[in-house]
py3Dmol code that shows the C-alpha trace and the ligand (Angstrom):
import py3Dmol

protein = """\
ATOM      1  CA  UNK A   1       0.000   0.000   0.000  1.00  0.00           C
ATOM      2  CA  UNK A   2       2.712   2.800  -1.232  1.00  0.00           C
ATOM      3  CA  UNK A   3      -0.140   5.879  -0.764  1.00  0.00           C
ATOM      4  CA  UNK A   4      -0.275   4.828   3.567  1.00  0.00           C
ATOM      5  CA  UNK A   5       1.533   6.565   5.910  1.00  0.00           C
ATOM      6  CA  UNK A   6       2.172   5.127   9.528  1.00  0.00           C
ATOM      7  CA  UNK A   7       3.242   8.647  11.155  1.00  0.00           C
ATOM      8  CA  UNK A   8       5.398   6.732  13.927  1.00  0.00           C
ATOM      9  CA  UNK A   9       7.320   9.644  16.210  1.00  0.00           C
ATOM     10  CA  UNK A  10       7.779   8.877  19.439  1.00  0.00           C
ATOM     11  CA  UNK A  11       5.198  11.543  20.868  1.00  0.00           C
ATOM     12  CA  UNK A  12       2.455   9.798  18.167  1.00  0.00           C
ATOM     13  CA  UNK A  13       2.749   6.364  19.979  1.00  0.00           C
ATOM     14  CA  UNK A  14       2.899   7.887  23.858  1.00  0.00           C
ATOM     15  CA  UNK A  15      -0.350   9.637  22.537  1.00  0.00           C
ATOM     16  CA  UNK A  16      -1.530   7.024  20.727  1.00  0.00           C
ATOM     17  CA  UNK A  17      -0.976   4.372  23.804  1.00  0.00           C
ATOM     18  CA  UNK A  18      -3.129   6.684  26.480  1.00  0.00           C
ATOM     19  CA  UNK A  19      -6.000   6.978  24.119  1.00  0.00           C
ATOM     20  CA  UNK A  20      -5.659   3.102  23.742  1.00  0.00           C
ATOM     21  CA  UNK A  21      -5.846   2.590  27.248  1.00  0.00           C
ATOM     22  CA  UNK A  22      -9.193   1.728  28.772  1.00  0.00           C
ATOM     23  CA  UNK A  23      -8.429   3.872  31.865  1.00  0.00           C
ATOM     24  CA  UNK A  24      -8.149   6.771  30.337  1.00  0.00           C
ATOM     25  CA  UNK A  25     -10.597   9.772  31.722  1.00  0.00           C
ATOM     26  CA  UNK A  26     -12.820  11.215  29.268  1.00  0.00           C
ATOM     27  CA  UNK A  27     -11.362  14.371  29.295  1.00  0.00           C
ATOM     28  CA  UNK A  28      -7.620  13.152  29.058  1.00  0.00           C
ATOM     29  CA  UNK A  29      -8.800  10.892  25.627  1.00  0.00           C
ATOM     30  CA  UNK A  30     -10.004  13.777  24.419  1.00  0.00           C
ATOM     31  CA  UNK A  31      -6.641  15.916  25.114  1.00  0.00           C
ATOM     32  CA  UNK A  32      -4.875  12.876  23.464  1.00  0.00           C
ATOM     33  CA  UNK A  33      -6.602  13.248  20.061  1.00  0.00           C
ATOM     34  CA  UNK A  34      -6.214  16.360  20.417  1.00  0.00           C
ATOM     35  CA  UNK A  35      -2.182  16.188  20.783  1.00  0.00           C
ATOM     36  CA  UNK A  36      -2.430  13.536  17.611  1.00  0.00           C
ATOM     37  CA  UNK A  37      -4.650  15.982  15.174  1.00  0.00           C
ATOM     38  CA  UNK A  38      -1.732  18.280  15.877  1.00  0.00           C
ATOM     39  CA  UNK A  39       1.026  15.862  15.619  1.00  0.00           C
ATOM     40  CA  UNK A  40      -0.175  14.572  12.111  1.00  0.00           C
ATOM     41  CA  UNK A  41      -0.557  17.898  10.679  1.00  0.00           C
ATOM     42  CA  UNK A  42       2.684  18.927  11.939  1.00  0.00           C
ATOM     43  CA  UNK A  43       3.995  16.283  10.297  1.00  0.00           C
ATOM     44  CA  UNK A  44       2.222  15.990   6.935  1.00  0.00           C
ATOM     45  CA  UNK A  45       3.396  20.092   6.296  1.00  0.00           C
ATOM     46  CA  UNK A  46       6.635  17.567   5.416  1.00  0.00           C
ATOM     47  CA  UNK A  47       4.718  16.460   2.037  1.00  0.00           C
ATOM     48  CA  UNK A  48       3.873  20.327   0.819  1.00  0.00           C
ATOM     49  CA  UNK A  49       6.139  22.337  -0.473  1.00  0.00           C
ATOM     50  CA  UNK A  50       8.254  25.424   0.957  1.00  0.00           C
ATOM     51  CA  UNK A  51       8.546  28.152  -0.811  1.00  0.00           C
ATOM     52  CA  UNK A  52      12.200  30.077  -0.532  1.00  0.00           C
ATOM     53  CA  UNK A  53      12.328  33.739   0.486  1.00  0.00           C
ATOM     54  CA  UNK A  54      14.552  35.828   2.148  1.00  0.00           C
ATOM     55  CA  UNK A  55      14.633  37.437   5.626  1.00  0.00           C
ATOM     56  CA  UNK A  56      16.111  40.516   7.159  1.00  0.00           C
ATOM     57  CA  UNK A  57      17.691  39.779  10.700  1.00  0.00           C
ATOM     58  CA  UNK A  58      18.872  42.520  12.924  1.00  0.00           C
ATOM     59  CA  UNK A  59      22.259  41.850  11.462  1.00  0.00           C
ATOM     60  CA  UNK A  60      21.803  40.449   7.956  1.00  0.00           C
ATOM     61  CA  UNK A  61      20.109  38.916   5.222  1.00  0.00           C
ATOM     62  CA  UNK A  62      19.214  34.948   6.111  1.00  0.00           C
ATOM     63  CA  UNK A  63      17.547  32.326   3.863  1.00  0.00           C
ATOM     64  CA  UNK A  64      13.891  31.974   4.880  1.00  0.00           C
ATOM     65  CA  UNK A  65      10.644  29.917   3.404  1.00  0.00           C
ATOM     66  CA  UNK A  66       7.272  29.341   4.283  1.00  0.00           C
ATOM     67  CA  UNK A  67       4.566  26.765   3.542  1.00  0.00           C
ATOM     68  CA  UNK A  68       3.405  26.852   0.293  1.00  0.00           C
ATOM     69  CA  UNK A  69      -0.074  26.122  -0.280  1.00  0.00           C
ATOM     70  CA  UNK A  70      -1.054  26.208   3.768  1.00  0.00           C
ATOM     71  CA  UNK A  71      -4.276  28.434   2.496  1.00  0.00           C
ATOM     72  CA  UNK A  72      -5.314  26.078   0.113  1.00  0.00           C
ATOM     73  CA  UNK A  73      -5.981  22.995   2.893  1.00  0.00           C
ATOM     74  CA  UNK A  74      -9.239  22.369   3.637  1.00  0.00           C
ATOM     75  CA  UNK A  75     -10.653  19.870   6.405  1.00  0.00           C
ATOM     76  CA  UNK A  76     -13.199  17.670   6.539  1.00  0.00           C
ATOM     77  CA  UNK A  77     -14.648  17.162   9.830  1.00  0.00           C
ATOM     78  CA  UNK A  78     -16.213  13.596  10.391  1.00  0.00           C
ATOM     79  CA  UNK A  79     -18.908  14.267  13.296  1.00  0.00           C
ATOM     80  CA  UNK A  80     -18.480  13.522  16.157  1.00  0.00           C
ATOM     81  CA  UNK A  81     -14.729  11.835  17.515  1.00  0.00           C
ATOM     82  CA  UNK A  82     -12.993  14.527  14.644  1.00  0.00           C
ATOM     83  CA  UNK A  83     -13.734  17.439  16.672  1.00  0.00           C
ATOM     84  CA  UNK A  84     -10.694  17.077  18.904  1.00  0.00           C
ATOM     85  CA  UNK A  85      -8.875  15.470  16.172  1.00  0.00           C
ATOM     86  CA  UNK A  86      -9.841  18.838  13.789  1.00  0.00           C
ATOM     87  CA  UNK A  87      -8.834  21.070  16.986  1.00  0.00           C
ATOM     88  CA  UNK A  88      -5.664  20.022  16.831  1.00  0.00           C
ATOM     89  CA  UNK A  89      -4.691  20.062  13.388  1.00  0.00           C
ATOM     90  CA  UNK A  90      -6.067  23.614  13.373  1.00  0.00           C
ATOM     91  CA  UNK A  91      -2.479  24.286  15.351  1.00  0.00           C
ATOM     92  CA  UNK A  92      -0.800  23.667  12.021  1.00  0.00           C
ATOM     93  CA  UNK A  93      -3.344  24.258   9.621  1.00  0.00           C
ATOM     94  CA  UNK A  94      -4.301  27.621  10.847  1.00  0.00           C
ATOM     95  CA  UNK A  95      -5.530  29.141   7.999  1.00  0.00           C
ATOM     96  CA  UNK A  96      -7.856  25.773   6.797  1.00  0.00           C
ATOM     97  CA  UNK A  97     -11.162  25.883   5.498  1.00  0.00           C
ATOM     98  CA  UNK A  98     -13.287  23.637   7.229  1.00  0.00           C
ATOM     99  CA  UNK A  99     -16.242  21.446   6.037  1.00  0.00           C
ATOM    100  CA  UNK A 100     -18.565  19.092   8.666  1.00  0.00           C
ATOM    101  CA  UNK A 101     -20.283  16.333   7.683  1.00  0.00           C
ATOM    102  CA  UNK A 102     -22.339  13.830   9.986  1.00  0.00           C
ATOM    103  CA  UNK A 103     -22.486  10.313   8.653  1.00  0.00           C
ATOM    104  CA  UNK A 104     -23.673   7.497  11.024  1.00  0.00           C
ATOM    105  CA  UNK A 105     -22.745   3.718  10.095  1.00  0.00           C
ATOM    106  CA  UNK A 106     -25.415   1.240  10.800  1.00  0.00           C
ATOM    107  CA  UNK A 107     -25.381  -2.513  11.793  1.00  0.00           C
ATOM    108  CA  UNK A 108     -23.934  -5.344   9.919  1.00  0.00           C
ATOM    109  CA  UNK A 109     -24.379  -7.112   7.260  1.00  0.00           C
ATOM    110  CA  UNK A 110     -24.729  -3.899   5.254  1.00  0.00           C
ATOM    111  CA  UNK A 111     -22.879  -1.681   7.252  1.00  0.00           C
ATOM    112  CA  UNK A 112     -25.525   1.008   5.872  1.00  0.00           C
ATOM    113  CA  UNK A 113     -24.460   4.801   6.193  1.00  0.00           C
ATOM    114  CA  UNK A 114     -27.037   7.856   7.476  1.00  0.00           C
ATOM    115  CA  UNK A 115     -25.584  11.152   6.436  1.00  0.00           C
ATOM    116  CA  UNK A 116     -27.542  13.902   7.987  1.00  0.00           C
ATOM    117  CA  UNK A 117     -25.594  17.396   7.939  1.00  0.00           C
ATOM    118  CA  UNK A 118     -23.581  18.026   5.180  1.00  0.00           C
ATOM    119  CA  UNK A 119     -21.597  21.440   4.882  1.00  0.00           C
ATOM    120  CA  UNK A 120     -18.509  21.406   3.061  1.00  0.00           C
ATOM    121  CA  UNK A 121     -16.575  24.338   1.261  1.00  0.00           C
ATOM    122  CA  UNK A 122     -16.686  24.278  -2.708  1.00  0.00           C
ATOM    123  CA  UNK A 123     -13.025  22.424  -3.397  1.00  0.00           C
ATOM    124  CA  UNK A 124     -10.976  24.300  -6.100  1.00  0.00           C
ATOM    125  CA  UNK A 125      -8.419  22.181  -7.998  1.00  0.00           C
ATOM    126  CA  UNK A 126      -5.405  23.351  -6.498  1.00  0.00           C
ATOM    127  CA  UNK A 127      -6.910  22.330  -2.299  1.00  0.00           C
ATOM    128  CA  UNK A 128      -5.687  19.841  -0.607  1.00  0.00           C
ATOM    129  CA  UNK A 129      -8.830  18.095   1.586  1.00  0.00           C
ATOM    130  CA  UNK A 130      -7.400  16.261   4.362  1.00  0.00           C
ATOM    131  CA  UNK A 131     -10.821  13.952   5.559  1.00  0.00           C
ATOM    132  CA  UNK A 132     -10.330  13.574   9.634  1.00  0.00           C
ATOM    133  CA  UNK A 133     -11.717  10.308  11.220  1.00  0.00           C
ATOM    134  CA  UNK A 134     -10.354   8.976  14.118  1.00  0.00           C
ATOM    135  CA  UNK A 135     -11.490   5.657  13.487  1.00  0.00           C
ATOM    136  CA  UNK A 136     -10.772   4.175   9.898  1.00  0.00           C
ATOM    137  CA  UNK A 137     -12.585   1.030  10.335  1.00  0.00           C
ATOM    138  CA  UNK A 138     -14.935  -0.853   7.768  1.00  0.00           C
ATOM    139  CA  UNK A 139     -14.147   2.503   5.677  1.00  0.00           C
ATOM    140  CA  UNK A 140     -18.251   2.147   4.668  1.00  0.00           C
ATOM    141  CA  UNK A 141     -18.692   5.718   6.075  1.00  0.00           C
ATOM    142  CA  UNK A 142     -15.337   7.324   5.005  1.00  0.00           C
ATOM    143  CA  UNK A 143     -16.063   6.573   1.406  1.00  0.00           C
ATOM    144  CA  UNK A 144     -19.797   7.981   1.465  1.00  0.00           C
ATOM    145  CA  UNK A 145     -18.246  11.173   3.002  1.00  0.00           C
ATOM    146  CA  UNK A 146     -15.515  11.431   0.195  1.00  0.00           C
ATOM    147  CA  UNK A 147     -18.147  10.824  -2.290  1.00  0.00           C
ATOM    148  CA  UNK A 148     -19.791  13.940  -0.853  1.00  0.00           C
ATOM    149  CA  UNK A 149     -17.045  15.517  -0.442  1.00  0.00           C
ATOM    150  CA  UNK A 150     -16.130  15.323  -4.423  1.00  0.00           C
ATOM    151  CA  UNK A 151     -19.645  16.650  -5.381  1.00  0.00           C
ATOM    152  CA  UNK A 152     -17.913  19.697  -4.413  1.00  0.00           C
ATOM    153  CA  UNK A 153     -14.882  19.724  -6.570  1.00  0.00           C
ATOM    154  CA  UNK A 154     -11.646  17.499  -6.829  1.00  0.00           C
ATOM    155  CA  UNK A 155      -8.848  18.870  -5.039  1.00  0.00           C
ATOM    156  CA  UNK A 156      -4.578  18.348  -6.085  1.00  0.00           C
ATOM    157  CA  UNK A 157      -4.844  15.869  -3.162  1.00  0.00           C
ATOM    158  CA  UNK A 158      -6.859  13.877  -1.075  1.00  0.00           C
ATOM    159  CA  UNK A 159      -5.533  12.931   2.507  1.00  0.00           C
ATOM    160  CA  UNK A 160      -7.528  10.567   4.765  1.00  0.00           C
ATOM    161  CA  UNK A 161      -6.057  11.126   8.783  1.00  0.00           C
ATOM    162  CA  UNK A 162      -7.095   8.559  10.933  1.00  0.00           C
ATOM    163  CA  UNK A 163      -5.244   7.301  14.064  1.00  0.00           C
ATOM    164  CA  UNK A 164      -6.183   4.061  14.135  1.00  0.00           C
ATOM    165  CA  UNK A 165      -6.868   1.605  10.280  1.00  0.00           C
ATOM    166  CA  UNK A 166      -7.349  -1.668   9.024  1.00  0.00           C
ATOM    167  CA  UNK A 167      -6.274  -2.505   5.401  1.00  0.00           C
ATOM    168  CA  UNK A 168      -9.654  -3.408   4.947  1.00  0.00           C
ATOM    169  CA  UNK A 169     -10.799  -0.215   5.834  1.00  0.00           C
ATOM    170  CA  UNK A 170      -8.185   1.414   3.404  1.00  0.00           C
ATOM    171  CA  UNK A 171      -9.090  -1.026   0.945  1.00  0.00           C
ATOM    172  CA  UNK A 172     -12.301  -0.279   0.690  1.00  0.00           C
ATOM    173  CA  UNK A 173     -12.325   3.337   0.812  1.00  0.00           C
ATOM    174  CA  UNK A 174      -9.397   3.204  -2.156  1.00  0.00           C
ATOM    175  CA  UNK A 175     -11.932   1.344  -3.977  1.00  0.00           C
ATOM    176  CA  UNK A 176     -13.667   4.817  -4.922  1.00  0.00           C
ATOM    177  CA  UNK A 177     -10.546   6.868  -4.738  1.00  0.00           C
ATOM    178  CA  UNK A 178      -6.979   5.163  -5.718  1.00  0.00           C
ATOM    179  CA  UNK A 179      -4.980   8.246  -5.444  1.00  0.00           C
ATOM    180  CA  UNK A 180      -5.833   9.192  -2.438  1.00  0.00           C
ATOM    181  CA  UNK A 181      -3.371   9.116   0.552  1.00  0.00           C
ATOM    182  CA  UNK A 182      -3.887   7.553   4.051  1.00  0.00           C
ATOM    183  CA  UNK A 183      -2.296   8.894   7.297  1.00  0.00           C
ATOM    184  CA  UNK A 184      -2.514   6.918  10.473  1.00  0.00           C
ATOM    185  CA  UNK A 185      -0.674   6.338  13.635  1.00  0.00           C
ATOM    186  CA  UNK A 186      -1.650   2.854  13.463  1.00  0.00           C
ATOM    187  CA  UNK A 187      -2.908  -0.404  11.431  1.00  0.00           C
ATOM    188  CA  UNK A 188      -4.991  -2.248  13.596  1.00  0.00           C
ATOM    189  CA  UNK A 189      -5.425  -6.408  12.523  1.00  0.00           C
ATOM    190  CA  UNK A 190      -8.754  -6.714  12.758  1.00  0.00           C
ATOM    191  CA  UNK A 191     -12.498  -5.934  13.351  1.00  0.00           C
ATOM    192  CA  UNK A 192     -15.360  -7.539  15.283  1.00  0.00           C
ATOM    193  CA  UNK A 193     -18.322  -8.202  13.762  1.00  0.00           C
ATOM    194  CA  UNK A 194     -20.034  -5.215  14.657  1.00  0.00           C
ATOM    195  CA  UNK A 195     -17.458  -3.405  12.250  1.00  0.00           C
ATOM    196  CA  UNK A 196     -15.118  -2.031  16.103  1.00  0.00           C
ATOM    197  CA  UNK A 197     -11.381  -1.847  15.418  1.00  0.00           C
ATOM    198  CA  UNK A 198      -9.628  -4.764  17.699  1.00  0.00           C
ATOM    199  CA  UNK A 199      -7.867  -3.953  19.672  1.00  0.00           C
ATOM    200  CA  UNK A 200      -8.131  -0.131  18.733  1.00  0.00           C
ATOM    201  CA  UNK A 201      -9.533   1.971  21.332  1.00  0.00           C
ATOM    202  CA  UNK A 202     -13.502   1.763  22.023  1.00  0.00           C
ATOM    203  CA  UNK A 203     -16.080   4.024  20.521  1.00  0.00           C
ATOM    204  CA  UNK A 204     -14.123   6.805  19.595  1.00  0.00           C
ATOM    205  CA  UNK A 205     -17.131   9.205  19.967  1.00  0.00           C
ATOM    206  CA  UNK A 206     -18.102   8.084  23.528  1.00  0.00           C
ATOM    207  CA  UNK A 207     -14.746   8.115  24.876  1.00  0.00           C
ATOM    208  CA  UNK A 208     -14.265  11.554  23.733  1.00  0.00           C
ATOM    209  CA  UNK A 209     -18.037  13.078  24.623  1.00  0.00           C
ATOM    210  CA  UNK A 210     -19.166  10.130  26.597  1.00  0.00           C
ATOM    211  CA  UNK A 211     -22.107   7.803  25.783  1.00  0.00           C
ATOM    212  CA  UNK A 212     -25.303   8.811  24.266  1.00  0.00           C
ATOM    213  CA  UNK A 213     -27.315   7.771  27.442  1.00  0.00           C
TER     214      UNK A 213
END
"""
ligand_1 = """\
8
URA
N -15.649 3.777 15.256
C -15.135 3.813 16.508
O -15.332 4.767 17.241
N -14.386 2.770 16.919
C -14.123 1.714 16.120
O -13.414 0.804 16.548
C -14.684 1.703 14.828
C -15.449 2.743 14.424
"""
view = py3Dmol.view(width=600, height=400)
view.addModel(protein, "pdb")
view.setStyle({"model": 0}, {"cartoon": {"style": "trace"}})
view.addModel(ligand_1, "xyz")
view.setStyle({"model": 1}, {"stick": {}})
view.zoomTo()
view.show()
């Protein structure tokens, strides 16, 4: 799989292991995918491109660049477990235009997906969309919000972040998009039969905003 990224630092997997861990406090998960969001986009600004200027110092003329193309990111929010995700990534992508979109996955066999909010930006050709999930699981509801998402335009690039995937899940959701790039902290071997990551990390949602009732 040459488009998947396994973002591996050493802060990733400290983060990564204390949203893992079942006794982790609701609000501490939630600071954790926080930390990640921010981690991965720190470390995806590797994969754009710097543009060179130069820079006046008190005492000289230095060498400088920037980000090129930091303007043109926009993120997908996957309601609900993204919004700490999205919070963080904000840290990095500060100027990002951001589009939500609520899609529910239903119960096996058919893994059926509800979408009911939908608000994304139009996508110019030159954007780079960078779809946040925490969970990449099945990858049922990831491709029904990319499908949604290219109703609005097809960007340069398309970036899935998750921090925890299966190759199924990738699998599937390259089905529908085969250039598009995954970023993850983690592949996960396998799911249970409701379509949960094992040994992943729960219900991303409820851990982060605790259950519905
Ligand atoms: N969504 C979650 O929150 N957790 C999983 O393991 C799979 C999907």
């Amino acid at each position: 799989m040459k488009r998947v990224t396994v973002m591996d630092h050493p802060m990733v997997k400290e983060q990564l292991t204390l949203a893992r861990d079942r006794r982790t406090s609701q609000v501490a998960f939630r600071k954790a995918i926080y930390r990640l969001g921010r981690l991965m986009a720190y470390e995806f600004l590797r994969t754009m491109e710097t543009q060179d200027e130069e820079v006046e110092t008190p005492l000289g003329v230095s060498k400088g660049g920037r980000v090129k193309g930091n303007d043109k990111i926009v993120i997908i929010l996957v309601l609900r477990a993204a919004i700490p995700f999205v919070e963080g990534m904000y840290k990095n992508f500060p100027m990002a235009r951001t589009g939500v979109i609520s899609a529910w996955r239903g119960d096996p066999p058919g893994f059926p997906i509800e979408v009911n909010y939908v608000k994304i930006p139009r996508i110019r050709k030159d954007d780079v969309v960078v779809i946040a999930d925490p969970m990449l699981a099945t990858g049922h509801t990831l491709l029904e919000v990319a499908k949604r998402v290219a109703k609005q335009g097809r960007p340069r690039r398309l970036a899935f972040f998750s921090v925890i995937a299966t190759v199924q899940g990738i699998r599937h959701v390259s089905k529908g998009f085969p250039r598009a790039e995954f970023y993850t902290c983690a592949i996960d071997p396998a799911l249970d039969e409701h379509g949960y990551i094992v040994p992943g990390l729960g219900d991303a949602g409820d851990r982060a905003f605790g259950p519905p009732r």
